[in-house]
N, C-alpha and C positions, 0 to 999 in steps of 0.2 A: 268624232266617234272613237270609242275606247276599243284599242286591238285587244287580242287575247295577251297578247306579250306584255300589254300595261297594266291588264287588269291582275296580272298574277305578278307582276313584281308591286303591284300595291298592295295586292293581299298577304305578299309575301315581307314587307315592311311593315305592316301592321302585325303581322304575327309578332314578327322581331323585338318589334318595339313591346308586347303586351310581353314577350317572355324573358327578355334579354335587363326591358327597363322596369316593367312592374312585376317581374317574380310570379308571372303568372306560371302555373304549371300545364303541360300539355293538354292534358284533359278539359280543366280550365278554359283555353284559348280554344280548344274545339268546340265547348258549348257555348261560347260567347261569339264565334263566328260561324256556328253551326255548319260545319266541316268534321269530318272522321280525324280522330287521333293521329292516323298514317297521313292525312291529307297539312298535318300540322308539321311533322316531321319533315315532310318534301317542302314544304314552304322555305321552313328555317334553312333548311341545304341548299335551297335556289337562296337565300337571302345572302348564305356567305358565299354561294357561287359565284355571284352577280357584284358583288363588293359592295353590297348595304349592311353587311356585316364586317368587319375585321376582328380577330380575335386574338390579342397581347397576351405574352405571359411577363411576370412579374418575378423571377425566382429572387430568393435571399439571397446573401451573401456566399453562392457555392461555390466549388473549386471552378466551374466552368467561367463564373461569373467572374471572378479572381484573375482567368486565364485573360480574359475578351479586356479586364481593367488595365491590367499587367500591358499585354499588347499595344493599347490604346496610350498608356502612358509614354509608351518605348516611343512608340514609332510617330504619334502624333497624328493618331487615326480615330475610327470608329469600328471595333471590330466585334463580331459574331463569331462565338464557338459552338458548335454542330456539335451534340455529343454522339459518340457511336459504342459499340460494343466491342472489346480487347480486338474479339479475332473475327473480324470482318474483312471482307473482300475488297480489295482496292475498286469493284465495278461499284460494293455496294457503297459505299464510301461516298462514291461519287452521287449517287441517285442520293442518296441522305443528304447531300450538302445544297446540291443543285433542290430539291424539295425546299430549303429551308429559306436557300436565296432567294429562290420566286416568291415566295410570299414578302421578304424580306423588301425585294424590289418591287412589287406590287404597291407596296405603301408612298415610295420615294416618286411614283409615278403623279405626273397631275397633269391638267390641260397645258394645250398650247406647249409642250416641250418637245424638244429632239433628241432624240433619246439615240447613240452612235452602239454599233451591234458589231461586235468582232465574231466570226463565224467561231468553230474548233465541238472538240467532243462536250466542254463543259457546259457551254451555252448551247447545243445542243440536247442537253440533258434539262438544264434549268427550262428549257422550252415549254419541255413534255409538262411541267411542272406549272406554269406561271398561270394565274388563276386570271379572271376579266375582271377588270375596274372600266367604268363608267367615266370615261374622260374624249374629249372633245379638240378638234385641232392638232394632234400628237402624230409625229412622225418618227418613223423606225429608218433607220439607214445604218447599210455596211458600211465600213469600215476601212477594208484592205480587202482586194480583192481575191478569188481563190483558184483562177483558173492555172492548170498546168498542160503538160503535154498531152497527159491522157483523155482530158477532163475540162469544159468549163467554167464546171463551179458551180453553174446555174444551179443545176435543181438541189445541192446540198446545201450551199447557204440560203438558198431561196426559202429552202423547207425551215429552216430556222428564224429566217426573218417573220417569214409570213404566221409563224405559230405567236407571238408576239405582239404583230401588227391585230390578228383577229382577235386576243384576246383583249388589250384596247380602242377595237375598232382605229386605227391608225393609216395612216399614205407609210406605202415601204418602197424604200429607194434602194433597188439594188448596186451594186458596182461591178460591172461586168468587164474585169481586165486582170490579169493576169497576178497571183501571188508574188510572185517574184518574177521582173523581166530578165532576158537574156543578157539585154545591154541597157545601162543607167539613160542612155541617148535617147533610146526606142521611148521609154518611160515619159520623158523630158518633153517629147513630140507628144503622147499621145493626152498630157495632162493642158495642152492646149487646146484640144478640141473641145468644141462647144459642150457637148454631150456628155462628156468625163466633169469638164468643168462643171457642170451644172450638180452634179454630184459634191464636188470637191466643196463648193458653198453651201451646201446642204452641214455636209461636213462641217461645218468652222462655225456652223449654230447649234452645233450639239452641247447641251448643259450637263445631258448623264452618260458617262460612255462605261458599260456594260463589259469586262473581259474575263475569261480566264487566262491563266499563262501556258503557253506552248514549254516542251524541256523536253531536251533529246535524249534524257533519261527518264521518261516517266512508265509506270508500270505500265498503266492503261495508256495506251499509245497517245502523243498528239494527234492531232489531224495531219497537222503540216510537216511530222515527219514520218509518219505512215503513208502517205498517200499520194507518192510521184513527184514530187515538188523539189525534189532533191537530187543532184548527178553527183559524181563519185566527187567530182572536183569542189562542191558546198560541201560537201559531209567531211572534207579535209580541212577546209577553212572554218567548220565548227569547232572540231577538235582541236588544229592550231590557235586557234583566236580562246579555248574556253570558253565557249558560249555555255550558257547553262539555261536559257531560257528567253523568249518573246512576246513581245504583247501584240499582237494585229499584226503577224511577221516581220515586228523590228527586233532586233536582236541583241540581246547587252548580260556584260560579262555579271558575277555575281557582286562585285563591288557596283554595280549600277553604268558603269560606263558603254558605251553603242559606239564608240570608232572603228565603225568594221564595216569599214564602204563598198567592201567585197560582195559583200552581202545586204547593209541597209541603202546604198545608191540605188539598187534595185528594186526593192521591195515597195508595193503600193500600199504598205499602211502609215499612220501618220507617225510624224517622225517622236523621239521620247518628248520633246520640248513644245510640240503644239499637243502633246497628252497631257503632259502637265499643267497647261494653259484651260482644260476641262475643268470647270468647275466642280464637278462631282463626279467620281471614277471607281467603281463600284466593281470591287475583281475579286471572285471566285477561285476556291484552291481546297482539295480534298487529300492527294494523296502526297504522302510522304516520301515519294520519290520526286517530286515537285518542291522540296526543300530550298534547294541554294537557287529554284526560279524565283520563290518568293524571298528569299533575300533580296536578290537582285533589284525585285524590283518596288522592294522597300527602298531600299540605299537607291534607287533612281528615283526615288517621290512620285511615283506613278501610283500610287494608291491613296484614297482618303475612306472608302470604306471598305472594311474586309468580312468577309465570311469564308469562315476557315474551319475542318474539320480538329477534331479535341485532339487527337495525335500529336498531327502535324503545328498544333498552335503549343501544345507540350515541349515540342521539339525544335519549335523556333526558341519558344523562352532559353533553353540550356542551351542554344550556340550563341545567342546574340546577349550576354550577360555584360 
């Protein structure tokens, strides 16, 4: 028996198909499936909804297109340039780039993958964004976990994973242990428990891992340095050591190096070297106070795709010549 949910993504496919492949025009498609004009319009909406649509642009040879070749060439990536407007708000900046990634990452999605989720404000943002594809088997799992003194973690990485997981119907494995431990020892003990473990192998099957970069100078704040995760005695060892940025709360200077056991011995994200070891690694970067982060973790090969705002991809070109 045909639900209502089946019968209208097939009538919403055959619209698609009559307007997208034979150039039918609205009206057109209304009198040939005798349906109102408005009732042709909602079809086509649920059809990109739903991802029986995706829709490419193709531009010429423009400056943005110049910028994303340029990068790709440098760094030996695949990169995306977000254009914005001169005098845009580093929130807006952010909602433009995250907008673009979700669709971006929407496509890279397919059945049967594990897809690794590093919490923070960008992927929070991409969230709000990420449209539904129709895939099967697909599991979402954090990352690094996010709990501090104040705070669990729960329900804010939760709210991020699960936006995600619903949008392709997906299993979301949370990580429910602490950002960074007190003691490297504590850590050591609790990544034996069954329960954690079980996590951690989830983990080591991930093909796409999903980040933005943390930076303890970013306009729009990180998560991780806004939000309790930090005593006076980290926030000295950032600045001693020149941290300039994190992926899943590992932490590494802007020449790419992480020997800063002060801080990564502790921390429950995975280390730069089993990041590396991801097949596909897909990181998010908008604001131009987030600069010497994506250096950094260029020069640490933690990236193979980027989407990047036009700025900040401007501003890479003229330091990294």
């Amino acid at each position: 028996m045909t639900t209502q949910t089946e019968e209208r993504s097939r009538d919403a496919l055959r619209a698609a198909q009559l307007y997208y492949m034979q150039d039918l025009t609205m009206d057109a498609i209304a009198h040939e499936m005798r349906v109102s004009r408005s009732s042709v319009s909602r079809l086509l909406q649920h059809a990109r909804d739903v991802g029986l649509v995706t829709i490419s642009i193709s531009p010429p040879d423009d400056a943005r297109g110049q910028m994303a070749q340029r990068i790709a060439d440098r760094f030996g990536i695949t990169a995306h340039v977000v254009p914005t407007p001169a005098r845009t708000s580093e929130a807006e900046r952010l909602e433009r780039t995250a907008l673009t990634a979700a669709r971006i990452l929407a496509e890279r999605i397919e059945s049967s993958m594990t897809v690794g989720i590093a919490w923070g404000s960008t992927l929070s943002a991409i969230g709000r964004h990420v449209p539904s594809k129709d895939v099967h088997d697909t599991h979402i799992v954090q990352m690094n976990g996010a709990a501090n003194l104040r705070t669990s973690g729960i329900p804010y990485a939760g709210e991020i994973l699960s936006r995600f997981g619903a949008a392709w119907s997906s299993s979301v494995h949370q990580f429910p242990v602490p950002a960074l431990f007190d003691d490297p020892r504590t850590k050591q003990a609790m990544w034996r428990e069954r329960s954690v473990r079980s996590v951690l192998e989830i983990q080591q099957r991930v093909g796409l891992f999903v980040f933005g970069l943390g930076s303890p100078h970013a306009e729009v704040p990180s998560h991780v340095y806004s939000g309790d995760y930090f005593d006076e005695r980290d926030r000295s060892i950032i600045e001693r050591e020149g941290i300039v940025g994190d992926c899943a709360t590992v932490f590494y200077r802007v020449d790419g190096s992480c020997d800063i056991p002060e801080l990564n011995a502790r921390s429950s994200g995975p280390d730069l070297d089993t990041v590396r070891r991801i097949p596909r690694r897909f990181c998010v970067v908008s604001s131009l106070s987030k600069l010497d982060a994506l250096r950094g973790a260029l020069a640490a090969r933690l990236i193979t795709e980027l989407v990047v705002e036009e700025a900040l991809a401007r501003r890479l070109l003229s330091v990294t010549r």
